[in-house]
Backbone as a chain_set.jsonl record, in Angstrom:
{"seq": "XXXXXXXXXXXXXXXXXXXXXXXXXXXXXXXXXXXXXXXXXXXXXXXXXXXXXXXXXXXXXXXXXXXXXXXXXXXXXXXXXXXXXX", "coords": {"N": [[94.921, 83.407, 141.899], [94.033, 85.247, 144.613], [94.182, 88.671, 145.902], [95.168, 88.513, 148.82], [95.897, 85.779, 149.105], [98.059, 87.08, 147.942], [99.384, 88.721, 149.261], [99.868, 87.912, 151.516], [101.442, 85.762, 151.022], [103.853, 86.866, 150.109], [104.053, 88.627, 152.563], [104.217, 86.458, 154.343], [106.938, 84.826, 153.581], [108.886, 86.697, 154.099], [108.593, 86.673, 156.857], [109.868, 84.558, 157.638], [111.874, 84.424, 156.984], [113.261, 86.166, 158.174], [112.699, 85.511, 160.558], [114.379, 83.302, 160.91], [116.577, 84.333, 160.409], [117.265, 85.79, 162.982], [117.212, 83.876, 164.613], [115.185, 82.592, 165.912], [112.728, 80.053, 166.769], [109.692, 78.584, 165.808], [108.193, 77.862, 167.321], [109.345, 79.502, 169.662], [108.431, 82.275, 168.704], [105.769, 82.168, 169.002], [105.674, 81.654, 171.485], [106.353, 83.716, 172.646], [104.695, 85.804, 171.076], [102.282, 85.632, 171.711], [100.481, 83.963, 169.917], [99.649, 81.025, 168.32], [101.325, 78.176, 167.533], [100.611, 76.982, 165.026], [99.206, 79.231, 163.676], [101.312, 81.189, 163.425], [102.977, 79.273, 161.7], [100.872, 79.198, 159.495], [101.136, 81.899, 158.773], [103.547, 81.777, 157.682], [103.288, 80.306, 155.605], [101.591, 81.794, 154.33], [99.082, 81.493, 154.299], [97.613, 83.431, 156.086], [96.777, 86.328, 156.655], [98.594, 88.704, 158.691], [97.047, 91.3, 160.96], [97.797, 94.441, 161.869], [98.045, 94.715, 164.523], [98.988, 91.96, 165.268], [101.569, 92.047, 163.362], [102.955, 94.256, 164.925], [103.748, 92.733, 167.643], [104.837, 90.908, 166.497], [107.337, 92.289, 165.832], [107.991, 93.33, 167.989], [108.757, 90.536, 169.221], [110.715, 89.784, 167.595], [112.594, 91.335, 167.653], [112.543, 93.452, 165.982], [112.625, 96.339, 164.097], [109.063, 97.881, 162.782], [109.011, 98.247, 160.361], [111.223, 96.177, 158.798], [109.808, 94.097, 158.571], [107.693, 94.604, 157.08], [108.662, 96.306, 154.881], [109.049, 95.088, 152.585], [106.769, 94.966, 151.03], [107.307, 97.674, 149.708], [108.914, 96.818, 147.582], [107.817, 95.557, 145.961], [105.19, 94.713, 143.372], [102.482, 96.136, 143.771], [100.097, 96.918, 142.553], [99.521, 94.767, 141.337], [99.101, 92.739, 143.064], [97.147, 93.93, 144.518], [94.771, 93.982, 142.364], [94.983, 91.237, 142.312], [96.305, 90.169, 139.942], [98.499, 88.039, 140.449]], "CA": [[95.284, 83.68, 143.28], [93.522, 86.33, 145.3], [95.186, 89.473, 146.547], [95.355, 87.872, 149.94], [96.643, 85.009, 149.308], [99.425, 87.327, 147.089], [99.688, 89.608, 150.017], [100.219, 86.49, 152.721], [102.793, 84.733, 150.218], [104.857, 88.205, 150.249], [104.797, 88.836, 154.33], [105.151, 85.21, 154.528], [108.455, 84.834, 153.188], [109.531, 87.813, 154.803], [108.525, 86.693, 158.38], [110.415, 83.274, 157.767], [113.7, 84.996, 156.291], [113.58, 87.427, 159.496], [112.382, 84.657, 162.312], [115.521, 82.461, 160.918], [118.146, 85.99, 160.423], [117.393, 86.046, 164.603], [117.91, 82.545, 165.118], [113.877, 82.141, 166.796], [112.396, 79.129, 166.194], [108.211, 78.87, 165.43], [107.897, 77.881, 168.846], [110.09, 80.68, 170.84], [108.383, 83.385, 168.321], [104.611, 81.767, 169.337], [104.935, 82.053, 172.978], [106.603, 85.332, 172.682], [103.495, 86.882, 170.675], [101.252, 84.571, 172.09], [99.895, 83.108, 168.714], [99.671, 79.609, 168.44], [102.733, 77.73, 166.48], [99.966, 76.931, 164.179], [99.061, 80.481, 163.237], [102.71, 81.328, 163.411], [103.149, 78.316, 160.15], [99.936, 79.782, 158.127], [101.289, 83.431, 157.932], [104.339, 82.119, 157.156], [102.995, 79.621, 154.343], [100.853, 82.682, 153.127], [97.488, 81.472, 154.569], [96.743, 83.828, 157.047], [97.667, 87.884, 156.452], [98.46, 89.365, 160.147], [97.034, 92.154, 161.384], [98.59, 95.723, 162.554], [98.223, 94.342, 166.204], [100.344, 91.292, 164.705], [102.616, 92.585, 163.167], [103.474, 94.683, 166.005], [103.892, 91.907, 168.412], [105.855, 90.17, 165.844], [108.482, 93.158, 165.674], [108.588, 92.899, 169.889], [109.104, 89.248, 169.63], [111.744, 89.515, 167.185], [113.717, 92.613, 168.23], [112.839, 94.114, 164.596], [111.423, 97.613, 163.532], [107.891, 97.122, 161.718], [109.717, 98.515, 158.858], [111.697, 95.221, 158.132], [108.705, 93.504, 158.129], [106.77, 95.377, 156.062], [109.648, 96.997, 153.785], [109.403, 94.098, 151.423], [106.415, 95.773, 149.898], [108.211, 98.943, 149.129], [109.591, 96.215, 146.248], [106.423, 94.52, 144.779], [104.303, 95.328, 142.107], [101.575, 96.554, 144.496], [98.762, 97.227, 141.956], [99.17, 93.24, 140.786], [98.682, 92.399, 144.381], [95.434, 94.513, 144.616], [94.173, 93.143, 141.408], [94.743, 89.736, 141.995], [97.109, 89.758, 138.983], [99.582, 87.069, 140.915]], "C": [[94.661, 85.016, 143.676], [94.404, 87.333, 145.555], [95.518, 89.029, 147.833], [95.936, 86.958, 150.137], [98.335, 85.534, 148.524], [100.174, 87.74, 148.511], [100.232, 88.724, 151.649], [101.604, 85.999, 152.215], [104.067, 85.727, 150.844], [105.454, 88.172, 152.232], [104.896, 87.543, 154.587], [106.372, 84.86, 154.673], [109.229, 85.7, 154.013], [109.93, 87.608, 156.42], [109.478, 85.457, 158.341], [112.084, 83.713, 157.98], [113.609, 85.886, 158.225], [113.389, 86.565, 160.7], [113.962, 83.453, 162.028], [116.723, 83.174, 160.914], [118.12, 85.469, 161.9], [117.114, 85.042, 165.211], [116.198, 82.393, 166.148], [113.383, 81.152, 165.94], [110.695, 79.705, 165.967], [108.074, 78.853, 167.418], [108.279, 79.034, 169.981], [108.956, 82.33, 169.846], [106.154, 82.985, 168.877], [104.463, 82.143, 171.169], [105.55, 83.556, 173.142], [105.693, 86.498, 172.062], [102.41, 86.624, 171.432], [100.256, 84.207, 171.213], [99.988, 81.9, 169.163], [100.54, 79.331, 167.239], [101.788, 77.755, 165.299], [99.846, 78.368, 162.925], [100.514, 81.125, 162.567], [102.773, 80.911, 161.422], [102.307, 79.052, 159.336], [100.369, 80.886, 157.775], [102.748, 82.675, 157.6], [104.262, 80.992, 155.616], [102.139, 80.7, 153.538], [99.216, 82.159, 153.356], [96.709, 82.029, 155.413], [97.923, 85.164, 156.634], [96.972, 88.509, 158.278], [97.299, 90.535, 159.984], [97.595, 93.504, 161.845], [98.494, 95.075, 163.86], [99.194, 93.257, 166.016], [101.762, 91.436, 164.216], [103.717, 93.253, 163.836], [104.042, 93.768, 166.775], [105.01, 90.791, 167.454], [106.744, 90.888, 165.627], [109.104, 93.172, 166.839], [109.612, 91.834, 169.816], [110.359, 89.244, 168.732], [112.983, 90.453, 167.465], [113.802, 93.261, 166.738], [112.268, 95.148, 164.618], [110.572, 97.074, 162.742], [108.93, 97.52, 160.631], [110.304, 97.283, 158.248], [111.007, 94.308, 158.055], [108.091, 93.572, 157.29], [107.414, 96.023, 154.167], [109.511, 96.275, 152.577], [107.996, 94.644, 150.445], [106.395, 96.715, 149.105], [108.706, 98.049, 147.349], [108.95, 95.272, 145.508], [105.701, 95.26, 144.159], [102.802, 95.134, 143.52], [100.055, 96.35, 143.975], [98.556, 95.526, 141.888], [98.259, 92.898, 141.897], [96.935, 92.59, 144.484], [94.494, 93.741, 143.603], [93.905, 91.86, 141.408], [95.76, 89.133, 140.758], [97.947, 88.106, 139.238], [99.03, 85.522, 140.824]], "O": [[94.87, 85.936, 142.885], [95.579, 86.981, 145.458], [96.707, 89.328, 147.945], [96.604, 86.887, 151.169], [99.367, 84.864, 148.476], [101.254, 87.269, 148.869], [100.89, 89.167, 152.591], [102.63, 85.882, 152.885], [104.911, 85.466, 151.702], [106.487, 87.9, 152.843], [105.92, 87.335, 155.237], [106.886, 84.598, 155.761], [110.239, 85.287, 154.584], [110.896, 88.019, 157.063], [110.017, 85.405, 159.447], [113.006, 83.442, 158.748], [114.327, 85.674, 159.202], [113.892, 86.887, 161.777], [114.476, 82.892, 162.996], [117.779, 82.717, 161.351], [119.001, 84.643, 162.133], [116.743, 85.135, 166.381], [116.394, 81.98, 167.291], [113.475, 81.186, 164.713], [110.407, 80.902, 165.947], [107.917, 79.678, 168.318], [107.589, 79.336, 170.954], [108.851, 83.372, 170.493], [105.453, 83.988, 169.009], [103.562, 82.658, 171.83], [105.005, 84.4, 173.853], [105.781, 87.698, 172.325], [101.636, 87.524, 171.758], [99.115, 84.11, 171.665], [100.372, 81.653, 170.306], [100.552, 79.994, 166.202], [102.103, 78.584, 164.445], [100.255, 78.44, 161.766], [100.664, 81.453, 161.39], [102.691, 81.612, 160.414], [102.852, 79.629, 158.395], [100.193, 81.206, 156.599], [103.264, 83.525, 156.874], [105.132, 80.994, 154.746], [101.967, 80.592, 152.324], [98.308, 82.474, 152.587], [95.568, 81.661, 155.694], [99.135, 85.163, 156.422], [95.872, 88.663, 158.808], [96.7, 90.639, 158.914], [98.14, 93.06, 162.856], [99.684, 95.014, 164.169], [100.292, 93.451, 166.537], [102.808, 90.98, 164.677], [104.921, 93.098, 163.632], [105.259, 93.912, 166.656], [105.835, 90.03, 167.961], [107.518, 90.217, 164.945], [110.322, 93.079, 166.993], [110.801, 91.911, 170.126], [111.236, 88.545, 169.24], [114.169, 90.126, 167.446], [114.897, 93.576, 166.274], [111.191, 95.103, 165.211], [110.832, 96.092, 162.046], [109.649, 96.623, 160.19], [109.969, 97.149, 157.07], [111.482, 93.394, 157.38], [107.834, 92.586, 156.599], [106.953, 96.111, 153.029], [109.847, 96.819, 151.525], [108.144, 94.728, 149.225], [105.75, 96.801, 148.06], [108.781, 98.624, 146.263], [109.356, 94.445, 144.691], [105.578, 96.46, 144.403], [102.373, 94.072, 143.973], [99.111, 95.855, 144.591], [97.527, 95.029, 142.345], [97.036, 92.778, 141.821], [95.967, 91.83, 144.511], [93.595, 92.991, 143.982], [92.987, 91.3, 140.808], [95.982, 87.931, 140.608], [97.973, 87.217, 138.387], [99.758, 84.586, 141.157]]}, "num_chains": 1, "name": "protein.A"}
């Protein structure tokens, strides 16, 4: 597995757990960034790693600080990630 696809898996999960905490569906969190539902599904299957302009717009749309987005790598093995270890 690539670091990218580690680093997708990770904010993946994260964006799913946090778009279902605040009760938004794919659809209400798509026209509220203005992604496409599609896009929406791949970062949260881990096949597409946002952007800082994403991310952002996905903290709007959910009423979250980036921080609880992001925080979840505060608690991964970081270097693996980079390496590709995963």
């Amino acid at each position: 597995m690539t670091h990218v696809q580690a680093e997708g898996e990770v904010f993946g999960r994260r964006l799913r757990e946090l778009r279902q905490k605040y009760g938004v569906t794919q659809q209400q969190l798509s026209i509220a960034t203005g992604l496409t539902e599609g896009y929406i599904s791949n970062m949260e299957r881990g096949l597409k790693v946002p952007s800082l302009t994403t991310i952002l717009r996905l903290a709007v749309a959910l009423g979250c600080k980036v921080t609880e987005l992001v925080a979840i790598f505060d608690k991964t093995d970081l270097p693996s990630i980079l390496r590709g270890d995963q």
